[in-house]
Every structure is written in structure tokens, then in C-alpha cells.
N, C-alpha and C positions, 0 to 999 in steps of 0.2 A: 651803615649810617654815614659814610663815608661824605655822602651826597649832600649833607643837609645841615651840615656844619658852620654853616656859615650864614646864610640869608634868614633858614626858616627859622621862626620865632623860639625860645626854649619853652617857654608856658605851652604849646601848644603842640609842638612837631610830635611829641610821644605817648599822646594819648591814644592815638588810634592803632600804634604798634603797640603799645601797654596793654589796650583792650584784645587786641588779636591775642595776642600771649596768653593772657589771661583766661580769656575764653576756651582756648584751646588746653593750656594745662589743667583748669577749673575742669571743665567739660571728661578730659581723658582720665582725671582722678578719680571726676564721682563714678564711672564705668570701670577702672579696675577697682573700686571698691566696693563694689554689690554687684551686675551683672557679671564682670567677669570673673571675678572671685568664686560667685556661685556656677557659673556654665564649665570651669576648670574642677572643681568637686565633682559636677554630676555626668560630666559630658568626658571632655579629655584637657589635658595639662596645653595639650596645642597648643589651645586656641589664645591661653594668655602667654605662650613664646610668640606664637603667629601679630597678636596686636601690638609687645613690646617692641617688635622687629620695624614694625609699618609707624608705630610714633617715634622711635630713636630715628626712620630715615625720616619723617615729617621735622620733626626738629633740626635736626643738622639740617635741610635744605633751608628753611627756613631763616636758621640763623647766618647760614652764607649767605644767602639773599639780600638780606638786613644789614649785615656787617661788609661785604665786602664794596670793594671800589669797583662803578660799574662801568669807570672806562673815562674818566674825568679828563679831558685836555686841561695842562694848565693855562693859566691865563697868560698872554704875553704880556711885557713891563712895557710896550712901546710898538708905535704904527710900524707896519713891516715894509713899508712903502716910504722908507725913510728919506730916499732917494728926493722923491717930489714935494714942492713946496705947499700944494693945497691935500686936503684929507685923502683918503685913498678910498675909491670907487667902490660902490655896494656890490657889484658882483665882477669876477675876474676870471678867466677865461683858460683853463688849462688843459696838456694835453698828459695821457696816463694811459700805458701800454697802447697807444695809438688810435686812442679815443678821443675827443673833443670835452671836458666836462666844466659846468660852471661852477663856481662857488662864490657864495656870499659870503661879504664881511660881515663880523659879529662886532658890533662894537662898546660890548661889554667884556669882551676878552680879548680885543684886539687883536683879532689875525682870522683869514679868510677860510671857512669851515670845510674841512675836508665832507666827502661824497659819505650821505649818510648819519654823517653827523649833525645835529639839534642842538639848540641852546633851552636849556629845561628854566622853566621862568621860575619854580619853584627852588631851589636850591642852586638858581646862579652860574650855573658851571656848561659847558659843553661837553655833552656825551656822545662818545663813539656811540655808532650804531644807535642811536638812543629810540626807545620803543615808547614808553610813558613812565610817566613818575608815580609812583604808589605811596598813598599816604598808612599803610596796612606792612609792610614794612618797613616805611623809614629811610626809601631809598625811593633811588632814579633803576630801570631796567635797562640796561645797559648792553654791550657785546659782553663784557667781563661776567655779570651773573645772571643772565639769561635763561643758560642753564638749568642753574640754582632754584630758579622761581619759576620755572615750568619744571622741571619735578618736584617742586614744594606744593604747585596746583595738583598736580598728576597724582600723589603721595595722600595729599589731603583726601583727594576726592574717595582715593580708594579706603583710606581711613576712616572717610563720614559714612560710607556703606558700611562695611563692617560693624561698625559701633551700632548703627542703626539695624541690619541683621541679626546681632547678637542681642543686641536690647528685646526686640520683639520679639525673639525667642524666651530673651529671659520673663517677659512679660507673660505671653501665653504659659509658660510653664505657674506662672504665680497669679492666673486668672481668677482661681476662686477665689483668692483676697481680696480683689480689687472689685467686687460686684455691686458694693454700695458708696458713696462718695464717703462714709462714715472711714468705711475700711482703708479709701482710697489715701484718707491723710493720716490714717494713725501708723500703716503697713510699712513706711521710712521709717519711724521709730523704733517699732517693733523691731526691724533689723539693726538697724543701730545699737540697738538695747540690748541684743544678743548676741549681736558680733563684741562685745565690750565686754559681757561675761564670758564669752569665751577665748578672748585674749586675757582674763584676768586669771578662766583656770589653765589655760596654758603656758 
């Protein structure tokens, strides 16, 4: 969140990383407490080490993503072009291992944007490498967490299969309750109401 410290609004910047959170720990809760709870009883102990493993990496990539600095130039205090009496020209002309390369001024940070680098209109700052800014974690994507948030995509994806394989499993196994829509809404409880006396005789 490094990124977003400054320009984006408070009322608003953290709703949509609040809701990602949310969604994803809501979501991975109600699956270790009924699908996978019951596929570790009937199946093997795995498969709830195998899911803990793939949300502890889904989280930590996540919160790197989120948290860390994605590569922020600071801003300069003053024109770099100090030398000359009128502003200093929108693009400037340099050579780098024996290349020709342009660069433009940024004149919200005053100083001429190295190759690669973007000024992100959402959180104010220039980013190295700068890819796009996500409102989903709370950050710009950056060279610095790049990384981070392509195996948090990577992590996820293999996480929403999973849950979704293991769910339909746990589904088909408990098909004959679910045959009328009567059953379909009482069958949450039912479990609920069971797992609670059996946490009370255990």
C-alpha cells in the first residue's frame, strides 16, 4: 500500500482490497469448515495439508503485493535543468550503453523519467517499470512486486480449482440430500447443528 498513501482518497482506496480479503478468507473458511473437514474424515488427511499449503502461499503473495513498494521514484524538490533560465523541455535526449534513448519530463515529480518508467495518475508517484495500478490490492505493479502479484494470480488460480474440485466432490458425495430444494436449504444446518454437538461431546 506503499503506493497509495498520498493522492488516493481514505474513504475509498480500501474497499476493494477489504472486499478481495474478505472474499477470499470468507470463501477459504466456509471450505475448511464443511467440504474439507468432511473429504479429510472420508478420503485422506492430504488434502487439508495440500489446501493449507496453497492459501498460506496465496496469502503471503498477496500481502507482499499489497504491502510492499513497487519501485516509487522520489519526487525531486526542484527543476533539474537548473542551469537554464526558461522551464526545461518535455523530452530529453540521452545516450545508455551506447544507445540513443528519450525521456520525458514528468512535471509532477520534476525530473526526466528514466526508460520504462510511468507516472501512475492514481497514487501520484513514478514507478520503475511500472505495469498498471490495481485497485484489488491497494498498490501500483511495479519492478519491486511483480513478482509477488503474478504468483498471487498463479497461487490463486490453482487455489480456485482446487476448492472447486474438492467442493464438487464433496457435493456428489452428499447428492442424496440435495434432491429437493426443501433439503437443499435445510442440509447447511443440519451440518451446522451436528458439527456443534459434536464439538460440545468432544
Amino acid at each position: 500500500m506503499a503506493c497509495c498513501k498520498r493522492k488516493c482518497k481514505p474513504s475509498t482506496q480500501y474497499i476493494p482490497v477489504t472486499f478481495a480479503y474478505s472474499l477470499l478468507l470468507g470463501c477459504t473458511a466456509l471450505f475448511f469448515a464443511f467440504p474439507c473437514r468432511y473429504l479429510t474424515e472420508q478420503y485422506n488427511v492430504g488434502i487439508a495439508v495440500y489446501e493449507g499449503i496453497v492459501t498460506l502461499f496465496v496469502l503471503a503473495n498477496f500481502i507482499l503485493a499489497t504491502c510492499m513498494d513497487p519501485g516509487i521514484y522520489p519526487k525531486s524538490p526542484g527543476d533539474e535543468d537548473k542551469d537554464d533560465d526558461f522551464k526545461a523541455p518535455l523530452y530529453k535526449t540521452v545516450e545508455i550503453q551506447g544507445i540513443q534513448v528519450r525521456m520525458k519530463w514528468c512535471t509532477t515529480c520534476n525530473f526526466y523519467r528514466p526508460p520504462r518508467c510511468s507516472h501512475c495518475s492514481v497514487c501520484n508517484n513514478c514507478i520503475e517499470k511500472f505495469d498498471h495500478h490495481c485497485p484489488w490490492v491497494n498498490n501500483c505493479v511495479g519492478k519491486r512486486n511483480y513478482r509477488y502479484f503474478f504468483q498471487f494470480l498463479l497461487s490463486l488460480t490453482v487455489h480456485i480449482f482446487s476448492v472447486f474440485v474438492f467442493t464438487l466432490l464433496y457435493v456428489l458425495d452428499h447428492k442424496n440430500n440435495l434432491k429437493t430444494p426443501g433439503n437443499i436449504i435445510r442440509y447447511p444446518f443440519k451440518v451446522l447443528s451436528y458439527r456443534s454437538t459434536s464439538a460440545e461431546l468432544f
